[in-house]
C-alpha positions in Angstrom: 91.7 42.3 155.4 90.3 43.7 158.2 89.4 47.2 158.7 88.3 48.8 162.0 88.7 52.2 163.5 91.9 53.5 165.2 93.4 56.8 166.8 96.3 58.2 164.3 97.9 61.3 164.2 98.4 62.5 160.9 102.1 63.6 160.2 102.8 67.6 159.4 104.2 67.0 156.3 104.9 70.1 155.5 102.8 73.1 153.2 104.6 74.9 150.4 104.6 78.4 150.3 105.7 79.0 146.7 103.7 77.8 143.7 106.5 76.1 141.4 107.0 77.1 137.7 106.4 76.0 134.8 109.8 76.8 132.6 109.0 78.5 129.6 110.6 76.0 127.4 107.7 73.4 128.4 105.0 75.8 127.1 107.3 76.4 123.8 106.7 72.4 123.3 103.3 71.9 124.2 102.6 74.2 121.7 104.2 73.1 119.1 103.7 69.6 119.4 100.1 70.8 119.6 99.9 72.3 116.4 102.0 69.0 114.9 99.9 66.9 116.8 96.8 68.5 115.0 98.1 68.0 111.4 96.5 71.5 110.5 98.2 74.9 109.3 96.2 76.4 112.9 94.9 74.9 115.8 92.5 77.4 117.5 92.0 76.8 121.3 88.7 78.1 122.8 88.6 79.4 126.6 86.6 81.6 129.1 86.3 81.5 132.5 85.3 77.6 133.6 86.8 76.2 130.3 90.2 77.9 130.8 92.4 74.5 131.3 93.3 73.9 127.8 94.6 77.6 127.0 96.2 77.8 130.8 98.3 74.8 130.2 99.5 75.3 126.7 100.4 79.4 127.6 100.1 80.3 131.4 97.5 82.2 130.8 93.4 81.6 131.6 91.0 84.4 130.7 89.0 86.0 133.8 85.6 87.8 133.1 85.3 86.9 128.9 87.0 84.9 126.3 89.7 83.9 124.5 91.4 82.1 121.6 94.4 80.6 121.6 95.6 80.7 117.9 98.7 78.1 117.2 100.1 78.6 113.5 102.6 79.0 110.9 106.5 80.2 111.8 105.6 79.2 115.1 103.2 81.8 116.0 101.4 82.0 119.3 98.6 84.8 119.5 96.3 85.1 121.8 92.9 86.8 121.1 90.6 88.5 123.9 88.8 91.8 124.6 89.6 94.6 126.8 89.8 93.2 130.0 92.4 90.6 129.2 94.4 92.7 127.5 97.0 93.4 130.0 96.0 90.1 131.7 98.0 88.1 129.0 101.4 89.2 129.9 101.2 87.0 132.8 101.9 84.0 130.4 106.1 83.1 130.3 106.0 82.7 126.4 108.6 85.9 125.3 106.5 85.6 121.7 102.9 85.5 122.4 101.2 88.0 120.4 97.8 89.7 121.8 95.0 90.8 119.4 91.8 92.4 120.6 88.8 91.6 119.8 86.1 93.5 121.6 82.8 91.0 120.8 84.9 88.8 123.7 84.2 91.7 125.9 80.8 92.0 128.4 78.1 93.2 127.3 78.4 97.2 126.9 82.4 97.7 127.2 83.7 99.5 124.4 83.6 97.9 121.2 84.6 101.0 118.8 88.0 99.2 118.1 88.0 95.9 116.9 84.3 94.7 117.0 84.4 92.2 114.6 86.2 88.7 115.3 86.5 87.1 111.8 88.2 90.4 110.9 90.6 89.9 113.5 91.6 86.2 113.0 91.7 87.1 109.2 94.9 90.0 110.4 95.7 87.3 112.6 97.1 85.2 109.0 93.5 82.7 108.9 93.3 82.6 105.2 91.0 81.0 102.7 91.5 77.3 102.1 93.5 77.1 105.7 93.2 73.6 107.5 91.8 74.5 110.9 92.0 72.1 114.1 89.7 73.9 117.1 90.1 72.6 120.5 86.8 73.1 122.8 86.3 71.9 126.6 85.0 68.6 125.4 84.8 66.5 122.2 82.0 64.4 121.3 82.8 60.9 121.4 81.6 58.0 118.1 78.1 57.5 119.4 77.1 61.3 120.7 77.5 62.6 116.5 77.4 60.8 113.3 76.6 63.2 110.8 78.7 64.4 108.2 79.5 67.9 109.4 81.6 68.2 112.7 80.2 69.4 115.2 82.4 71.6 118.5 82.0 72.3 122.0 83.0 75.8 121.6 80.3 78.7 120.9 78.6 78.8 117.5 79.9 82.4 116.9 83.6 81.5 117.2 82.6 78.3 115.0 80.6 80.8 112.1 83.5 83.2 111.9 86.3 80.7 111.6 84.2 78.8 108.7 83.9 82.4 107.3 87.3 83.2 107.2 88.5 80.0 105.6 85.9 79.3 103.1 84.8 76.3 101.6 88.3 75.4 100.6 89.2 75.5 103.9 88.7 72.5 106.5 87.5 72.6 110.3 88.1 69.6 112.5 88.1 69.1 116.2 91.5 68.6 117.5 90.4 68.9 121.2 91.6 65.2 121.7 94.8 66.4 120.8 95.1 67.7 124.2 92.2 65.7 126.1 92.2 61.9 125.2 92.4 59.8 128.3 95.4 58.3 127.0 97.4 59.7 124.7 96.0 63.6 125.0 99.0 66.1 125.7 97.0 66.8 129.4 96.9 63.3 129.8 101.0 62.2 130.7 102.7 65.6 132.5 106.2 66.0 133.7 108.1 67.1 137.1 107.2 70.2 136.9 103.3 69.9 136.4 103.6 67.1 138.8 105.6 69.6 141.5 102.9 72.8 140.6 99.5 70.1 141.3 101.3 68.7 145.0 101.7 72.5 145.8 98.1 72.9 145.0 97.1 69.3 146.2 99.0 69.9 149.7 97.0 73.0 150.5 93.6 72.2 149.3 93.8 69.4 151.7 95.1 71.0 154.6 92.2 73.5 154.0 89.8 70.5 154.0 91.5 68.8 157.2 91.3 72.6 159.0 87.6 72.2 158.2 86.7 68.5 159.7 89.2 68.9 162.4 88.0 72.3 163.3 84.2 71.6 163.4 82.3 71.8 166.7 78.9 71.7 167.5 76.9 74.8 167.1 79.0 76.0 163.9 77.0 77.3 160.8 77.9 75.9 157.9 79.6 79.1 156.6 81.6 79.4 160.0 82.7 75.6 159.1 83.7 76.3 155.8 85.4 79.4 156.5 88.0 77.5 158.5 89.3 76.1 155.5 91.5 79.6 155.5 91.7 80.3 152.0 95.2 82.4 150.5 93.7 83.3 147.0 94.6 80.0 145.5 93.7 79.7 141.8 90.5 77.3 142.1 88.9 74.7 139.5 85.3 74.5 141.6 83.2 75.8 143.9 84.3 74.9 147.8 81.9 72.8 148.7 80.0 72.8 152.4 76.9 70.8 152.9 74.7 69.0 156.0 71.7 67.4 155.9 69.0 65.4 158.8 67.1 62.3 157.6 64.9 65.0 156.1 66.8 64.7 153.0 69.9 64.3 151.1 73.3 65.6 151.5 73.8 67.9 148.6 77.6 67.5 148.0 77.9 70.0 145.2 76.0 72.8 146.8 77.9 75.8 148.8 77.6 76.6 152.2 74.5 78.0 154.8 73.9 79.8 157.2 72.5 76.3 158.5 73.6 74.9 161.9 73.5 71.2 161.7 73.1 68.9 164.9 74.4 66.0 165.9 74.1 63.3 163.3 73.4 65.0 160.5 75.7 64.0 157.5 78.3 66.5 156.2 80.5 67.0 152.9 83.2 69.2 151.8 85.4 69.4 149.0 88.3 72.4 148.1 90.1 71.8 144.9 93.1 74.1 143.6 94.5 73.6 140.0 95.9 70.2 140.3 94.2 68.4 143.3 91.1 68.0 144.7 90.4 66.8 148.4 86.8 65.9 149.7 85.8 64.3 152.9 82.4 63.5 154.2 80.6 61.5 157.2 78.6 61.7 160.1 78.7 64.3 162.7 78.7 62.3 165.7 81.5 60.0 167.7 79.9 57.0 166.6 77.2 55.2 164.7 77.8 51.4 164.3 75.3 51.4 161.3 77.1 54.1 159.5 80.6 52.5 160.3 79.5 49.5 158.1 78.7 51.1 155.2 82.1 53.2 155.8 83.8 50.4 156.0 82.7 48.4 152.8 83.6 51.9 151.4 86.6 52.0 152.6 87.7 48.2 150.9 86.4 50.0 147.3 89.1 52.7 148.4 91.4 50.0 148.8 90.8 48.0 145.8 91.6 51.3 143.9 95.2 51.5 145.1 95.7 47.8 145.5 94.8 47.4 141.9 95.7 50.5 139.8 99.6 50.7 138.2 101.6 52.0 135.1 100.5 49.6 132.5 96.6 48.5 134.0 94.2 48.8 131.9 91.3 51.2 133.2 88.7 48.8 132.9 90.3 46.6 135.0 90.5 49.6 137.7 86.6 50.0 137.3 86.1 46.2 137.8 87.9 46.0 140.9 86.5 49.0 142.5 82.5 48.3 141.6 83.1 44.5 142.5 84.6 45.6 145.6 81.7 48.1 146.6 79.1 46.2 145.1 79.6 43.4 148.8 78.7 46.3 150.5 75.7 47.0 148.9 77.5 50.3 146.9 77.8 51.6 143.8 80.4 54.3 142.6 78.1 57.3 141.5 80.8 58.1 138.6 83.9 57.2 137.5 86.1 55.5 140.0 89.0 57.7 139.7 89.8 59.9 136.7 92.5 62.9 134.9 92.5 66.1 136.6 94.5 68.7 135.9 93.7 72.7 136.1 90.1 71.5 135.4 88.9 69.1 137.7 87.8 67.0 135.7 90.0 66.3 132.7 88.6 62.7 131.2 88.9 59.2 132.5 90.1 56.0 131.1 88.6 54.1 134.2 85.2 52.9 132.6 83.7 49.8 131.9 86.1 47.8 129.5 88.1 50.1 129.1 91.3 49.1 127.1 93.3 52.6 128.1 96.3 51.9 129.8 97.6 53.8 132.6 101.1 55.4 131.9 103.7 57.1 134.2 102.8 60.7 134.5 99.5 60.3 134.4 98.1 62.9 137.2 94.2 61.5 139.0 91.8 62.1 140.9 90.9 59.1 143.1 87.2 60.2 143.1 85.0 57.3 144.5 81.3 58.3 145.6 79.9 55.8 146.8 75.8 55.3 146.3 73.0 54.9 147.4 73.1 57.1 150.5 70.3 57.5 152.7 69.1 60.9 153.3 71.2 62.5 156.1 74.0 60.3 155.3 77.4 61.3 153.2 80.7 59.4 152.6 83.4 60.1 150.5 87.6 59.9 151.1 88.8 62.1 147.3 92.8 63.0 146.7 94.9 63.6 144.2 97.6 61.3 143.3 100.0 60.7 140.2 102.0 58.1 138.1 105.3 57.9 138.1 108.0 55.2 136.8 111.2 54.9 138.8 112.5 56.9 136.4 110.1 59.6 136.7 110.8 59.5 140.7 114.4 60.1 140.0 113.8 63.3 138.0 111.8 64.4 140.6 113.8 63.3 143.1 116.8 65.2 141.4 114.5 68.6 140.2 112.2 69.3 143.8 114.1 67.2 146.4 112.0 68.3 149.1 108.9 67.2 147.2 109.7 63.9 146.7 110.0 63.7 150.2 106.9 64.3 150.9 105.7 61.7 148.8 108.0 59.1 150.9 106.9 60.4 153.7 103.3 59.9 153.0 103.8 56.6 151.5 105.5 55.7 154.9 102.4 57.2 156.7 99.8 55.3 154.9 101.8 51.9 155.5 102.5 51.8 159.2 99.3 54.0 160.3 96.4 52.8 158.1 98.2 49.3 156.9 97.8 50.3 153.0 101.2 49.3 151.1 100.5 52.2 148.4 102.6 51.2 145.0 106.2 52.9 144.4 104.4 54.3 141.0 101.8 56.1 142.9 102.6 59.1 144.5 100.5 60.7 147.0 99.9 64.6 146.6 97.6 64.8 149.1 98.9 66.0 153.4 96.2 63.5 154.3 96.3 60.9 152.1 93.7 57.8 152.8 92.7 59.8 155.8 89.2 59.1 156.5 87.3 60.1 159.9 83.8 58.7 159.4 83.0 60.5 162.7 83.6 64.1 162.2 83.2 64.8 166.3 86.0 62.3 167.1 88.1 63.3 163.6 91.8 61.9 164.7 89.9 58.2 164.9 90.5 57.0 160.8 89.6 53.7 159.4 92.9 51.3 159.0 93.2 48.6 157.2 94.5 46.3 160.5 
């Protein structure tokens, strides 16, 4: 393996205008097998405005500006509980019988709460009874060695928690079913099919032809804002802040942080990252046309990016993934900041089986985020190459194939790119959601120069 820099044009591969659907008989299943899943009378999902994934990809429906429960029960019965601003929101869910119920303590602070003010009221007229067996879904669950005591604990707000306990009583039972829809391997969120897969490369191809607007399109003399703002953003639905951030050897590059009004000079490092539901994309380097002691440490990054898709396939374990990746960087001096690679979904971040030892295996239709940040970075220095990519079996690739024909040639297409451009034989079970996939300019001033694998 050799890797240098070489001039490649990336391919158009096309950008989809309309977002595909979701059919309404997938959100009729998730939630049932939810609830069975669960092995409670109710499962009660939690959402507001950042933790909205859960709720969004069991209904259609994410709250904006408050909360909401998602209540799963008896007969089949889907209600959704929210305050006055949601109210009309909810009919932009698919499900023909999702009931809405207000509750106005979901409401900001000084809206109207005259109606229904009282939540433990509401989930009581909702059907909760006494001695009901309740499974409540949060953002997170607490794994063996973050909570041993008796009582369970959630990550969902105490209130919601207090009036659930209230309403059921002490013959009643309150467990955390949140890894029903969240383990890293056999969570609902974890495996998707076509049509998840098809809805995360419409969002995957434009996050990252907004990113590739913003490293192709920078020029000396740009604010950071004016960068940014090339990135021509449509009103896509968004699971983090765009990211925009420079830095001189005064200090670090703060990859998280938004944009300036700062103009950056030549050499400073730079970062940005644009993620839609589905797929994330993130590119960072120098900006300059060359710096042999950056292209070093580039390159030893770019052999961890490698050792991710050499080694990762239906049926690895993750620990094996994280092996391969931290052995890789660790030559190079590097470590990966996080995870090597992880779930995403309509959060970013969904959970990861890629961690040290890890027995979890991956399995076709699991969707990722290749998310390798390599450290330690001097000050005024960034790198990172992020994209979304999913699983998928030959037999997954034919329904997709057969379902979104011109989807699946996109993924050929980019698999065909990668190969003969950059020299990287991705795997037939990994397909590539993002328009630049492996696309990394180190040099943001000479951006159509990418490292290859020669």
């Amino acid at each position: 393996m050799t890797i240098t820099l070489k001039p490649v044009t990336i391919p158009d591969f096309g950008i989809p205008l309309e977002r595909p659907a979701i059919p309404v008989a997938t959100y009729v299943a998730r939630c049932k097998t939810a609830l069975e899943r669960s092995g409670t009378d109710w499962v009660v999902v939690y959402a507001d405005r950042e933790h909205f994934a859960n709720m969004c990809f069991l209904t259609g429906f994410e709250p904006r500006f408050e909360e909401a429960l998602l209540l799963l029960g008896p007969n089949d019965r889907k209600i959704v509980v929210t305050g006055n601003e949601n109210q009309g929101y909810t009919a932009i869910s698919p499900l023909p019988d999702l009931e809405t119920m207000l509750c106005q303590s979901l409401s900001l602070m000084g809206q109207d709460r005259s109606e229904k003010p009282n939540l433990a009221a509401v989930l009581a007229e909702a059907g909760i009874r006494p001695g009901d067996s309740i499974g409540l879904a949060g953002w997170k669950y607490f794994e063996t060695a973050e909570w041993d005591l008796v009582k369970p604990s959630f990550f969902v707000p105490a209130y919601v928690v207090d009036c659930i306990a209230h309403v059921i009583g002490t013959a009643g039972s309150l467990t955390d079913a949140t890894a029903v829809l969240m383990h890293p391997e056999n969570g609902l969120r974890a495996v998707v099919d076509v049509d998840q897969i098809a809805e995360a490369e419409w969002a995957a191809t434009r996050a990252s032809a907004a990113v590739w607007r913003i490293v192709s399109g920078f020029t000396l003399g740009d604010s950071e804002l004016t960068a940014a703002a090339r990135m021509g953003y449509a009103g896509e639905a968004m699971n983090c802040h765009p990211m925009f951030a420079t830095n001189d050897a005064s200090g670090p590059v703060i990859g998280l942080r938004s944009p300036t009004a700062r103009v950056p000079d030549r050499g400073d490092g730079v970062t940005t990252a644009v993620s839609f539901w589905g797929g994330l994309t993130a590119r960072a380097g120098l900006l300059t046309d060359h710096d042999d002691r950056f292209l070093a440490v580039a390159k030893a990054y770019f052999a961890g990016l490698m050792a991710w898709y050499e080694t990762a396939d239906i049926g690895i374990e993750g620990g094996a993934i994280h092996e391969a990746v931290v052995s890789t960087l660790a030559r190079g001096n590097l470590k990966s900041a996080l995870n090597p690679g992880h779930l995403t979904g309509h959060d970013e971040w969904l959970h990861s089986p890629i961690r040290p030892g890890s027995p979890e295996k991956i399995a076709s239709g699991m969707p990722f985020q290749v998310d390798i940040i390599p450290v330690p970075m001097p000050n005024g220095w960034s790198l990172n190459c992020e994209d979304a990519v999913t699983f998928a079996d030959p037999g997954l690739r034919a329904e997709l194939t057969t379902a979104y024909p011109q989807i699946a040639a996109r993924f050929e297409a980019r698999k065909t790119y990668v190969k003969s451009q950059l020299g990287i034989d991705v795997r037939d079970n990994i397909l590539l959601l993002s328009n630049i996939p492996l696309s990394l300019p180190p040099f943001w001033l000479s951006p159509s120069t990418l490292l290859a694998n020669d």
